[in-house]
N, CA and C of each residue as an Amber inpcrd file, in Angstrom:
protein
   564
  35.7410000  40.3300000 -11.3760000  36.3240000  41.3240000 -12.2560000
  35.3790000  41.5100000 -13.4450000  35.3670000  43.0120000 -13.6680000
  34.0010000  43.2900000 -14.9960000  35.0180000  42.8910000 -16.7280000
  34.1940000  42.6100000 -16.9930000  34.5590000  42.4430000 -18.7680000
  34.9910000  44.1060000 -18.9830000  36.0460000  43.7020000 -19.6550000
  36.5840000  44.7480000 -20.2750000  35.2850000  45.5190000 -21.1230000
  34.8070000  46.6640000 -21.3910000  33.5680000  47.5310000 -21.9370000
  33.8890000  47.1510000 -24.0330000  35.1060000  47.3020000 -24.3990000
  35.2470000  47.0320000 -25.8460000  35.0660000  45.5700000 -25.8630000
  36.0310000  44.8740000 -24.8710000  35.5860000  42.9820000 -25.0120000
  33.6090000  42.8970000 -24.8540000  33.3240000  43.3010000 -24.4640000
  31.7110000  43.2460000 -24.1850000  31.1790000  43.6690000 -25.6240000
  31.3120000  44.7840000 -25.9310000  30.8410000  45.6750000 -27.5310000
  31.5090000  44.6240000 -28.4420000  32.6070000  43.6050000 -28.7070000
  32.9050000  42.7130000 -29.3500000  31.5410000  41.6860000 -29.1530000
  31.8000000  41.4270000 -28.0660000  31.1650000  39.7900000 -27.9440000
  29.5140000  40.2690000 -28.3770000  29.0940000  41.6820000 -27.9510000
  27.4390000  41.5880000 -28.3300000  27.5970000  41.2940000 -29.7900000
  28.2870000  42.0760000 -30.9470000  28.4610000  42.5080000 -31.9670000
  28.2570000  41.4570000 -32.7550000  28.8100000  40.2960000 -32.5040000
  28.9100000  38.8160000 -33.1230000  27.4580000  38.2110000 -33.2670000
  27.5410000  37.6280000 -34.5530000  26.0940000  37.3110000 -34.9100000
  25.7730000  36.2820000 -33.7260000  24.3140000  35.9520000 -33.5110000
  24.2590000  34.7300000 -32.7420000  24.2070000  33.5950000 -33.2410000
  25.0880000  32.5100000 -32.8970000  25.4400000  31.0250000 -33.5480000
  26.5450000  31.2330000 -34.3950000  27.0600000  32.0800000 -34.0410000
  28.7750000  32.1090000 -35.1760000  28.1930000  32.9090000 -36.4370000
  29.3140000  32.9410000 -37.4600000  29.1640000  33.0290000 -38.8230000
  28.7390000  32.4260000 -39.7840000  28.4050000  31.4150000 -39.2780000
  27.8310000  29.7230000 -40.3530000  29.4610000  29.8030000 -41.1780000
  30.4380000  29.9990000 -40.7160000  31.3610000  28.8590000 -41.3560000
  31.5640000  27.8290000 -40.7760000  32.2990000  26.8070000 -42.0590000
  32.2080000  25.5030000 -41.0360000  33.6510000  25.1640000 -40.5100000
  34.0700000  24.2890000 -40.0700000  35.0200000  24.0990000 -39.3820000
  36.0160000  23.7050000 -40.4790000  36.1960000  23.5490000 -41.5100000
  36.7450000  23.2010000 -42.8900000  36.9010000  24.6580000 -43.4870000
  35.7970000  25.4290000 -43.7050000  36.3580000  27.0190000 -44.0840000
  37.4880000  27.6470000 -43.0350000  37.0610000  28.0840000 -41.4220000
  37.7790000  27.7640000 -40.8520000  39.6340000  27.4660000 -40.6600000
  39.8880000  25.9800000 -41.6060000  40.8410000  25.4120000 -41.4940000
  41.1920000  26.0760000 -42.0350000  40.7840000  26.2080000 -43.8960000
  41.3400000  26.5310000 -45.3920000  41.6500000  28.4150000 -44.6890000
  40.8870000  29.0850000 -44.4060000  41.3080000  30.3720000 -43.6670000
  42.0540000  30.8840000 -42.6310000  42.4000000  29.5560000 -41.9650000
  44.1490000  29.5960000 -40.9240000  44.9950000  29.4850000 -42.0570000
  45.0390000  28.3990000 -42.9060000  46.3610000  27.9400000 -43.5420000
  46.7080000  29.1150000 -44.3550000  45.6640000  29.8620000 -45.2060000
  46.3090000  31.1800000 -46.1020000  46.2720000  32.3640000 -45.4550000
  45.6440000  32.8070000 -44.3980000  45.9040000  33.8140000 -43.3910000
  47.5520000  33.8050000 -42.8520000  47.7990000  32.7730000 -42.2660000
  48.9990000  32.0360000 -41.7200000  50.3290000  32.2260000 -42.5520000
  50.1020000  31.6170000 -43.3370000  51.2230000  31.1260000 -44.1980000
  51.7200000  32.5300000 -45.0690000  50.7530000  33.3020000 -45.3280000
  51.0020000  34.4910000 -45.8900000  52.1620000  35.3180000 -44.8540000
  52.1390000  34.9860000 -43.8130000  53.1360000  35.4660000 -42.8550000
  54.3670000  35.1270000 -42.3640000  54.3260000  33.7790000 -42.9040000
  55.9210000  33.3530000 -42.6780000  56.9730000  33.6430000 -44.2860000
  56.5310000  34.5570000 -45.1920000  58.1100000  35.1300000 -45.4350000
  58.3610000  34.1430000 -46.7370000  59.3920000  34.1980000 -47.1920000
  60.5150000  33.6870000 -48.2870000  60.4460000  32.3200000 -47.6160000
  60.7180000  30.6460000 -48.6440000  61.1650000  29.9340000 -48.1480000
  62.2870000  29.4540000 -47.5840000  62.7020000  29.4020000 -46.2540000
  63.8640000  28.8340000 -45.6050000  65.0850000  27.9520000 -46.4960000
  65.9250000  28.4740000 -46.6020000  66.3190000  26.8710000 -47.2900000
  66.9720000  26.0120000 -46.5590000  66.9330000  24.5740000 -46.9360000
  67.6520000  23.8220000 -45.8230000  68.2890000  22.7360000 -46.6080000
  69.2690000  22.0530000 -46.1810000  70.0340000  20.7940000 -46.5230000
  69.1610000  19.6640000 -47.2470000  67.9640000  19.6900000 -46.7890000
  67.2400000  18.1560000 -47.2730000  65.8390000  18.1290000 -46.1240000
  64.8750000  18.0870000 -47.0790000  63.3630000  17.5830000 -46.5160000
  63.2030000  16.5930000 -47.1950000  62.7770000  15.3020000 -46.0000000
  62.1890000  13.9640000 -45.9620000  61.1110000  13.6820000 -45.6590000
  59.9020000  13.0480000 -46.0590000  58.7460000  12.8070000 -45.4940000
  58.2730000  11.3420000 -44.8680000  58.3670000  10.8890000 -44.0620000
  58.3040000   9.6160000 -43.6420000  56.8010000   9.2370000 -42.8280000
  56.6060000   7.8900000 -43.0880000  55.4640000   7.6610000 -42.7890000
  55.7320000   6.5730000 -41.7500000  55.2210000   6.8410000 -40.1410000
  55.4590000   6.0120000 -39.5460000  54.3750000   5.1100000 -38.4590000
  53.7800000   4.8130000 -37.6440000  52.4020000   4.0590000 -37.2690000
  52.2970000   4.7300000 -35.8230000  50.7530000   5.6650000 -36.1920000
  50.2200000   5.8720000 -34.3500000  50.0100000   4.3170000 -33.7150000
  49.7580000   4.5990000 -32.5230000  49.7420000   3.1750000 -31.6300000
  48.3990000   2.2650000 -32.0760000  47.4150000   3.9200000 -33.1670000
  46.6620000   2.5400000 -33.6350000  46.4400000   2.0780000 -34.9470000
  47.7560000   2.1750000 -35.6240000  48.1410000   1.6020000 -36.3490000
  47.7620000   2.5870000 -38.0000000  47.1830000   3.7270000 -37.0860000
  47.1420000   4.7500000 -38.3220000  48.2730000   5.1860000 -38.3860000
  48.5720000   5.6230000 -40.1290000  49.8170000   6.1530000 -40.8630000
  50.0950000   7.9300000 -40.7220000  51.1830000   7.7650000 -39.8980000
  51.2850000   9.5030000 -39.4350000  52.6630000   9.7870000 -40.0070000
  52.2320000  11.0040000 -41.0160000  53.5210000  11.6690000 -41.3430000
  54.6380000  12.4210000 -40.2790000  55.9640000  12.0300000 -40.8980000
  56.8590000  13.0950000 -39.8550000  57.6190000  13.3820000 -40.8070000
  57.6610000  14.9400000 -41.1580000  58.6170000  15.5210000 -41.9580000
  59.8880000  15.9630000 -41.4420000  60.9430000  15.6570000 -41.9980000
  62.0140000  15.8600000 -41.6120000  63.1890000  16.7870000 -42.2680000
  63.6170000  17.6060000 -41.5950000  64.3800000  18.8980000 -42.0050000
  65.6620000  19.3700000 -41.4690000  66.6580000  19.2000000 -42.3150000
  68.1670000  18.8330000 -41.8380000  68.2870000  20.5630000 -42.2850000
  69.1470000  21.2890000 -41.7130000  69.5970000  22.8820000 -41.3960000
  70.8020000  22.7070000 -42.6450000  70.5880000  23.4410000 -42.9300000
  71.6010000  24.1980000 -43.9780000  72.5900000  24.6760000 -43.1720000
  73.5860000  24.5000000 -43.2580000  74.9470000  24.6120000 -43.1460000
  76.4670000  24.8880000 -43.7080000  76.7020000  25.8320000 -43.7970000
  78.1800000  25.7520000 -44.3850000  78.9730000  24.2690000 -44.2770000
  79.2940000  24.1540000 -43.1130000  80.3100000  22.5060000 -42.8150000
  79.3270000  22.4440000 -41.9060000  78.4510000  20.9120000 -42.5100000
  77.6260000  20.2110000 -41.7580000  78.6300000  18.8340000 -41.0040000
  78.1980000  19.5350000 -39.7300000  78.9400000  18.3960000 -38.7350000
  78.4750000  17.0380000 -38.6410000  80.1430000  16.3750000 -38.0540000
  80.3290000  14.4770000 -38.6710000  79.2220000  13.9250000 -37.6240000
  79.1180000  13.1010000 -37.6530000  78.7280000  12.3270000 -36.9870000
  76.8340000  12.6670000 -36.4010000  76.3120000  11.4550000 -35.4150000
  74.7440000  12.1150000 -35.2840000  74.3310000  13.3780000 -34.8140000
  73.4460000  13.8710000 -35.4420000  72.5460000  15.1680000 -34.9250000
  71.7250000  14.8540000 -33.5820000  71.8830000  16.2250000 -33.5530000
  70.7800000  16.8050000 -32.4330000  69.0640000  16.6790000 -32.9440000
  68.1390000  16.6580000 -32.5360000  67.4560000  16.5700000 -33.1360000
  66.1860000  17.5330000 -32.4620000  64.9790000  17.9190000 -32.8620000
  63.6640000  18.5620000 -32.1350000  62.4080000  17.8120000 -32.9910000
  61.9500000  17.2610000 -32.4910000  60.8390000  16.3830000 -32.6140000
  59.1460000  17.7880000 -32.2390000  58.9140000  18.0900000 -33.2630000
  58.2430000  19.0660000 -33.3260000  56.7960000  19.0370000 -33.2980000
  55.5860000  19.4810000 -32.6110000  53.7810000  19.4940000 -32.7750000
  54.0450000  20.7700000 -33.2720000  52.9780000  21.0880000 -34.1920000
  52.6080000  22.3280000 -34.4020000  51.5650000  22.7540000 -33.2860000
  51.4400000  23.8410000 -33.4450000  50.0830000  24.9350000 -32.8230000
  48.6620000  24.6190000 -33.5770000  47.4370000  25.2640000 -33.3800000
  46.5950000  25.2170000 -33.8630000  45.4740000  25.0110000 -32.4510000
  45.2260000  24.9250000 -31.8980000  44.1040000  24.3880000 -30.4790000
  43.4910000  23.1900000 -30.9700000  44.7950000  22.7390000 -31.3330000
  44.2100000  20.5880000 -31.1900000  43.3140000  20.9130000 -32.5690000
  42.8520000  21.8930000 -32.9380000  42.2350000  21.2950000 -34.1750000
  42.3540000  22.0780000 -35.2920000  43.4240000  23.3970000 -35.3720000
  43.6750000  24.2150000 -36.6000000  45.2510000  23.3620000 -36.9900000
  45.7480000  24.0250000 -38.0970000  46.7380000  23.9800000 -38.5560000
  47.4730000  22.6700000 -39.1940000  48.5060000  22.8420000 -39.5350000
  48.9170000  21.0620000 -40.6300000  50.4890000  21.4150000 -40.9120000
  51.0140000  20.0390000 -40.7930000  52.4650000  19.8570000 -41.5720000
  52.9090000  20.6970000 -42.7830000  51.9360000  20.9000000 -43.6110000
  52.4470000  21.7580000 -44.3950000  52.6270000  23.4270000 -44.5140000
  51.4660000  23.7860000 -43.4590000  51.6690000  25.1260000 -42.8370000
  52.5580000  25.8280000 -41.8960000  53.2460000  24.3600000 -41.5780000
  54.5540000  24.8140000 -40.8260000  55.6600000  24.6720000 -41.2060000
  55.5420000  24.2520000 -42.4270000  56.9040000  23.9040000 -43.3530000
  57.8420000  25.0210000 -43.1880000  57.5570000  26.5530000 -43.3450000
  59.0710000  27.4110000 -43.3590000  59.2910000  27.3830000 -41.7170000
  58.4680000  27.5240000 -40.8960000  58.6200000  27.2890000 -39.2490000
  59.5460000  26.5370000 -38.9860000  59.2430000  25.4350000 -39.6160000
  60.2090000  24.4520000 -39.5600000  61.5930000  24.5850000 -40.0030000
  61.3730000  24.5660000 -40.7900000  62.8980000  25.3100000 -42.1540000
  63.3230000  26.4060000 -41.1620000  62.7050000  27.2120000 -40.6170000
  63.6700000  28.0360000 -39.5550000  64.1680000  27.6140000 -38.4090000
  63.5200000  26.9630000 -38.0100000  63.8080000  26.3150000 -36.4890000
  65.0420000  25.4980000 -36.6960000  65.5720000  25.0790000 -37.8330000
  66.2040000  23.7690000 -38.2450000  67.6240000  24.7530000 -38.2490000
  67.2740000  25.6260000 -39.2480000  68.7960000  26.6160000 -39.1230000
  68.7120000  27.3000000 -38.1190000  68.4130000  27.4490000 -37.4940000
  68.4960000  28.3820000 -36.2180000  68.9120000  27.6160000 -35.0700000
  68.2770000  26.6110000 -34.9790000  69.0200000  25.7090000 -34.0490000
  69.8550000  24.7330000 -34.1970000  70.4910000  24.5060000 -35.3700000
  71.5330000  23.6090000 -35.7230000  70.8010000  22.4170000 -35.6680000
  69.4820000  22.2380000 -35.6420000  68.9080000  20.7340000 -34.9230000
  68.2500000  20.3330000 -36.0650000  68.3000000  18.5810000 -36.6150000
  66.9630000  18.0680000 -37.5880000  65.8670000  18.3160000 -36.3130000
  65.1390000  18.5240000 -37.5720000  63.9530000  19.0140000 -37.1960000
  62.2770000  18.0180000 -37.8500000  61.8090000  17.0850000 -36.7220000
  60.7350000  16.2690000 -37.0170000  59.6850000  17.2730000 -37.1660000
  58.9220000  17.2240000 -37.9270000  57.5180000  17.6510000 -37.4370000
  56.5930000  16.4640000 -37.9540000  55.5670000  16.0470000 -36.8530000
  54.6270000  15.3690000 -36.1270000  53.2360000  15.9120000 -36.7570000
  52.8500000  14.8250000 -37.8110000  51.2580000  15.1250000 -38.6450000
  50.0460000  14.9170000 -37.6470000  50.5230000  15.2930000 -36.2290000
  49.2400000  14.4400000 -36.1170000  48.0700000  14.5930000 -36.1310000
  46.6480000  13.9810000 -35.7000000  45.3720000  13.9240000 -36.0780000
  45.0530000  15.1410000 -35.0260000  43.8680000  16.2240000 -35.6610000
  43.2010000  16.8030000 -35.3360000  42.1310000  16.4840000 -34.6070000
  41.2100000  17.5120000 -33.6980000  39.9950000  17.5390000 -32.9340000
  39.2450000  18.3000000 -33.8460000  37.7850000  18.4590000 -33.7230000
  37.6490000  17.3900000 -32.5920000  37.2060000  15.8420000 -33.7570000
  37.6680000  15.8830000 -34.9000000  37.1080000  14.5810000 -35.2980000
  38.1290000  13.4150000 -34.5400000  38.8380000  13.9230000 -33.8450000
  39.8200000  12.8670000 -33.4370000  40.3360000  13.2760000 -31.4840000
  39.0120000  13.0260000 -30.7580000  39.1320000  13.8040000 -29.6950000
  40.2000000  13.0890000 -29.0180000  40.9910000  14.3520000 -27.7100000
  41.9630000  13.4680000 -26.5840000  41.5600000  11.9710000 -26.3150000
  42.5810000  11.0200000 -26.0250000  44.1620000  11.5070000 -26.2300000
  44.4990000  11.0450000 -27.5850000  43.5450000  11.2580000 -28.6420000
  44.4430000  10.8850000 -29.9780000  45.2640000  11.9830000 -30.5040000
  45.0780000  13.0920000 -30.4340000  46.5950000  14.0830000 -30.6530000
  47.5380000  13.7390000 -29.9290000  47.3340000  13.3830000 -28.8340000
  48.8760000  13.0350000 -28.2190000  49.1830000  12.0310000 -27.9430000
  48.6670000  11.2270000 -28.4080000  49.1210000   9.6050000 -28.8470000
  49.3930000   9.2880000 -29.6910000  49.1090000  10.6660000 -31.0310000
  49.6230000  10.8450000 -32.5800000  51.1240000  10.9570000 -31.9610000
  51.3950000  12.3750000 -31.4140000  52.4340000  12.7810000 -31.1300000
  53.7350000  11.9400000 -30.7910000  53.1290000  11.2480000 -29.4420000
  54.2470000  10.5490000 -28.2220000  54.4020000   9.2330000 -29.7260000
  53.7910000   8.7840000 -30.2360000  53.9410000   7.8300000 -31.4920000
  55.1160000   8.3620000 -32.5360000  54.9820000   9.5470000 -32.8360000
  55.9700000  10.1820000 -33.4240000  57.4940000  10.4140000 -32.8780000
  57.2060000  11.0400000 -31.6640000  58.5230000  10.7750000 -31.0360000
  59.3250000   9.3640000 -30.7500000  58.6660000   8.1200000 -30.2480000
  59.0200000   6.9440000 -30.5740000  59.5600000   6.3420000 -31.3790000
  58.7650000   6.8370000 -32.8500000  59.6110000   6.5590000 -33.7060000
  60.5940000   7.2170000 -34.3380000  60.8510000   8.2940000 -34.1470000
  62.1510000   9.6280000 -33.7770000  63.3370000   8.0610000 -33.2990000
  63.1620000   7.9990000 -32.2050000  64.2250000   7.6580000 -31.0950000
  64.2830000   6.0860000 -32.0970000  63.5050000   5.3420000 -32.3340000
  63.7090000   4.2950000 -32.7180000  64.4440000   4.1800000 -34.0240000
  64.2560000   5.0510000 -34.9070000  65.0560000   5.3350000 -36.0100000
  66.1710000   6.1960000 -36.4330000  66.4660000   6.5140000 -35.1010000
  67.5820000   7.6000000 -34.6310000  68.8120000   7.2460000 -35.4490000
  69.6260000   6.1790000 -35.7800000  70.8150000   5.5750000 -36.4980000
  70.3170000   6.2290000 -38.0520000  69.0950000   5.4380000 -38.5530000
  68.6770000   5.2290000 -39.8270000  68.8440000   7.0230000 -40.2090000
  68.2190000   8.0780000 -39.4030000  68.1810000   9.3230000 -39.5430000
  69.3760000   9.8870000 -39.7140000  70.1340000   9.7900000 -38.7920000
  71.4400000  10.4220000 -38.6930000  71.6010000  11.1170000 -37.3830000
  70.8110000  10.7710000 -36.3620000  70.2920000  11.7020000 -35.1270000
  70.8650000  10.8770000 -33.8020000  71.2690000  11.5070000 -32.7770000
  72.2620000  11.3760000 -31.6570000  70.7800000  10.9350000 -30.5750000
  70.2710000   9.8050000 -30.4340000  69.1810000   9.1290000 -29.2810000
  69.7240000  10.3780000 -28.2910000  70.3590000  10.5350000 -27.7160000
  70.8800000  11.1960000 -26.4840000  70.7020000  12.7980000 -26.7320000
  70.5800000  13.1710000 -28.1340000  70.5160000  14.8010000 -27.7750000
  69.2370000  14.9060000 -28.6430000  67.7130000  14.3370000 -28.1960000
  66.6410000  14.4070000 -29.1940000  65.8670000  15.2420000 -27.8860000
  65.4760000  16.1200000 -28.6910000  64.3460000  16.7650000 -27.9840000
  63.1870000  16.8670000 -28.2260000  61.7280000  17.7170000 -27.3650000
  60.6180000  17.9720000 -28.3920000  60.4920000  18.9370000 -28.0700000
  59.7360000  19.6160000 -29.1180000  59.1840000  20.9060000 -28.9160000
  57.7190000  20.8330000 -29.4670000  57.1400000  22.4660000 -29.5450000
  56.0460000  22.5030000 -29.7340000  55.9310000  24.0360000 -29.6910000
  54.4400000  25.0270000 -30.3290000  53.8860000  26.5260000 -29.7920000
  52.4760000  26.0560000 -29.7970000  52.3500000  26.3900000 -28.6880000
  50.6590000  26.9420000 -28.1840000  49.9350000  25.7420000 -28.1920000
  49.1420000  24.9330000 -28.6890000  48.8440000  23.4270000 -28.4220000
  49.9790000  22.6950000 -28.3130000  50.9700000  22.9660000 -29.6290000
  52.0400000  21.8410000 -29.4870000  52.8950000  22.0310000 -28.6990000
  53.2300000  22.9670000 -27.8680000  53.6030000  22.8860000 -26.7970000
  52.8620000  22.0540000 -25.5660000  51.8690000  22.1900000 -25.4180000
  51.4180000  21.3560000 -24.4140000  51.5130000  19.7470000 -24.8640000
  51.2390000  19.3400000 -25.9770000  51.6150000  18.1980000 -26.6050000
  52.8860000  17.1930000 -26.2470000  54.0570000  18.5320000 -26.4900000
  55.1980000  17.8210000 -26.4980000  55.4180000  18.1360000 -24.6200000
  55.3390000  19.1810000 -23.9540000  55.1040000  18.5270000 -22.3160000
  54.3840000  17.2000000 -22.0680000  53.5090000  17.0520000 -22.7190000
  52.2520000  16.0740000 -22.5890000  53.3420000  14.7220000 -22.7230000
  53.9650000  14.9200000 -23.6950000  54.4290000  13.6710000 -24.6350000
  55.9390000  13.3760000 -23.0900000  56.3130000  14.3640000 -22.8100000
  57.4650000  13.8450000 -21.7310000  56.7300000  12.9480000 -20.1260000
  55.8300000  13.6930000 -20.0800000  55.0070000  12.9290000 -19.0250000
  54.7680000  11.2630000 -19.5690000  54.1060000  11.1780000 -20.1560000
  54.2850000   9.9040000 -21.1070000  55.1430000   9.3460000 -21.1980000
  56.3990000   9.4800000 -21.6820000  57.4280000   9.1690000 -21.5610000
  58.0490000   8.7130000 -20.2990000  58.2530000   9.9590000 -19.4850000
  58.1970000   9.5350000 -18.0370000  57.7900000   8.1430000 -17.2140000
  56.2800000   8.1870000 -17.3990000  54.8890000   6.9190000 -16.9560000
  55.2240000   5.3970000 -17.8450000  55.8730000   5.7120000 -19.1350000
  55.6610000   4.4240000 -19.8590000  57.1080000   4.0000000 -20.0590000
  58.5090000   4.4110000 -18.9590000  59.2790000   4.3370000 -19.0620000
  59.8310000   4.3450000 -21.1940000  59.5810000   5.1240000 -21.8340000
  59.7470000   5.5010000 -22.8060000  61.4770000   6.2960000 -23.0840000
  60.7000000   6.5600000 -24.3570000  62.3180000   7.5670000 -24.8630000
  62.8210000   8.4570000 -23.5640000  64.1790000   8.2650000 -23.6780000
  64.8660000   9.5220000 -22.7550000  64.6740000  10.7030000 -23.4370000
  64.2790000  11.9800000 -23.7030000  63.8790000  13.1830000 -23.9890000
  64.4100000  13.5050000 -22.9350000  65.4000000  14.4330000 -24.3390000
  66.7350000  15.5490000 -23.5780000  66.7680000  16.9620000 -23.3610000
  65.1740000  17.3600000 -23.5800000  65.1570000  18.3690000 -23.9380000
  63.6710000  18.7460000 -24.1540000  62.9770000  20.4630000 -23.3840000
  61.5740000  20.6230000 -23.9570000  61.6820000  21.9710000 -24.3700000
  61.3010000  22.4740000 -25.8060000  61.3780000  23.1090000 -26.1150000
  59.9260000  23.5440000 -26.5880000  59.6520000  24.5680000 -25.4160000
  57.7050000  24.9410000 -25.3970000  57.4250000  26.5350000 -25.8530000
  56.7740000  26.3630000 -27.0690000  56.8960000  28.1480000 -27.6060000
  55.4130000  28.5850000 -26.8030000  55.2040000  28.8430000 -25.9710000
  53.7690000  29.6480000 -25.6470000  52.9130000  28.4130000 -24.8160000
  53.2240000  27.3560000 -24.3790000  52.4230000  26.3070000 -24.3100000
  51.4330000  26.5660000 -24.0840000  50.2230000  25.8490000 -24.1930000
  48.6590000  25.8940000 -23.3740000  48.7710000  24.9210000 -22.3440000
């Protein structure tokens, strides 16, 4: 099949060797491109930031985001144990903060989101050994949270979707958390 004739007039057009930005301009130019697009902040019941241990013993944030509610219901939550997007090496916890904040009221569910380490300074499988680390400790602190072990799910868009599939296979293989649930926006 021929290249599309405008995809071709793109690809000559491009300097040769990129733009000389670096992979750090890059980042800083997803996060305010990005973020400029998600809107008013969400509001929600309560954001927590917890710091809990990848398998190698690095300190990975999981932010946590309880849904605003008129009558917030008794007893444990549902929960979505969340990767962001980015292709394994754009994007961050804090760029998904209203994402989050929406996902949380929209689905009645706390809502984890999963800091984990980027590519490529941190090549496979350390994103998803950040991840499946995160969810672990989801399920393991499930009481302390306020969250129902039995109705925890993961999700993910576009890398983090494949992440959190990634992370049930895992689960699966290492007789791990029961994951009740995959919630995949676009996976790769």
């Amino acid at each position: 099949m021929p290249l599309d004739p405008r995809i071709a007039a793109f690809l000559d057009a491009l300097p040769e060797g990129g733009d000389g930005a670096s992979l750090d301009d890059i980042r800083r130019a997803t996060e305010q491109d990005l973020s400029a697009l998600h809107g008013p902040l969400q509001p929600v019941a309560r954001v927590e930031t917890f710091i809990a241990a990848a398998g190698d013993g690095h300190p990975l944030r999981v932010r946590a985001y309880w849904p605003e509610r008129a009558a917030y219901a008794e007893g444990p939550q549902p929960a979505i144990v969340f990767a962001h997007g980015g292709g394994w090496c754009l994007c961050s916890l804090e760029l998904y903060d209203n994402p989050c904040r929406a996902l949380a009221n929209a689905s009645q569910c706390v809502v984890l989101s999963v800091d984990y380490r980027l590519a490529p300074e941190h090549r496979f499988p350390v994103p998803l050994e950040d991840f499946y680390s995160g969810v672990a400790w989801v399920f393991a602190q499930a009481a302390r949270l306020g969250i129902d072990p039995a109705r925890i799910a993961v999700g993910g868009d576009s890398a983090g979707g494949n992440l959190a599939a990634a992370a049930c296979l895992l689960a699966r293989d290492r007789n791990g958390p029961a994951i009740a649930h995959q919630l995949l926006l676009y996976p790769a």
